[in-house]
C-alpha positions as a printed NumPy array, in Angstrom:
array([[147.449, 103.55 ,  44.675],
       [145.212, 106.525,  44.713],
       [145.575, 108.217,  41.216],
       [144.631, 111.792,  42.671],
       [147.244, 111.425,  44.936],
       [150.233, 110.501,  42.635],
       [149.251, 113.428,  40.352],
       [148.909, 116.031,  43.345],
       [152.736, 114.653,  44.131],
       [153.718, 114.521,  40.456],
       [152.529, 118.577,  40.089],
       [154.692, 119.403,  43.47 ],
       [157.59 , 117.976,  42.364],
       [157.72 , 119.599,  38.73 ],
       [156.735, 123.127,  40.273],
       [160.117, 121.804,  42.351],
       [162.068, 120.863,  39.761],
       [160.972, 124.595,  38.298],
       [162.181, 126.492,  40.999],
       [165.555, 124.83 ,  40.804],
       [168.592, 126.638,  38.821],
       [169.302, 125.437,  35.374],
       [172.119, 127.469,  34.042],
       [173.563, 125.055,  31.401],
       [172.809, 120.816,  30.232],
       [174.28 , 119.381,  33.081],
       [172.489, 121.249,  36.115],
       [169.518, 120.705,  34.125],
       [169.864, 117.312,  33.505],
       [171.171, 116.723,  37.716],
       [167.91 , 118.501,  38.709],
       [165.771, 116.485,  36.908],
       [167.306, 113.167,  37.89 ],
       [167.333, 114.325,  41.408],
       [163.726, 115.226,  41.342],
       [162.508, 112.416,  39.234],
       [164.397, 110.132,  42.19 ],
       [162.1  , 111.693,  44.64 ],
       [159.029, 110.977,  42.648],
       [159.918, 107.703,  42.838],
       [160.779, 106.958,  46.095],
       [157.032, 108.906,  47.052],
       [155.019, 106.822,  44.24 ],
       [156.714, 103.912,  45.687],
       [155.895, 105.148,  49.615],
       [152.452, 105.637,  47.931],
       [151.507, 102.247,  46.868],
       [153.008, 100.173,  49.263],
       [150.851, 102.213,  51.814],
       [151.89 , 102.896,  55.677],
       [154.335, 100.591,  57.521],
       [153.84 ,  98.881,  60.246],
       [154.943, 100.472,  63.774],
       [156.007,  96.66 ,  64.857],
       [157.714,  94.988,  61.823],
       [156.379,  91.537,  63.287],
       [152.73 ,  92.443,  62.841],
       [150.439,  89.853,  60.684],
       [149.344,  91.309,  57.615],
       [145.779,  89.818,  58.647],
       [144.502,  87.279,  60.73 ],
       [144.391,  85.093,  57.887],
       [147.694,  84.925,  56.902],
       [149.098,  81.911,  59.028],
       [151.815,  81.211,  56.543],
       [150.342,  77.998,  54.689],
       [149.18 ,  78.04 ,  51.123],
       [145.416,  76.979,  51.492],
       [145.714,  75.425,  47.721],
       [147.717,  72.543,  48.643],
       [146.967,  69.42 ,  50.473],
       [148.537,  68.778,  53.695],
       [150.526,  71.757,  53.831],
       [149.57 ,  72.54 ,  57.286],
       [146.722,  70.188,  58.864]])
């Protein structure tokens, strides 16, 4: 995960949260979860990376589905 990018997302969604009306506990306490719940879904986007347009696609062309480490898994 790049680190420059979770903090440029973390300082959008506080000037969000900001911007949002807080007139007594329980709006306050609503915004925040909401926006917090959108920080996490984004951090989450973030380090997983992009998805695939075809959800079939190898990861790489190594990846054949045997674990090299054992013996006879797939000769």
């Amino acid at each position: 995960m790049d680190k420059q990018a979770a903090i440029a997302i973390l300082s959008r969604k506080i000037d969000e949260w900001e911007k949002k009306p807080k007139e007594d506990g329980y709006q306050y306490e609503k915004s925040f979860i909401e926006v917090m719940q959108g920080l996490n879904e984004e951090l989450l986007q973030l380090s997983v990376g992009e998805v695939p347009q075809d959800r079939n696609q190898k990861k790489s062309p190594d990846s054949g589905g045997c674990d090299k480490g054992q013996k006879g898994a797939c000769s």
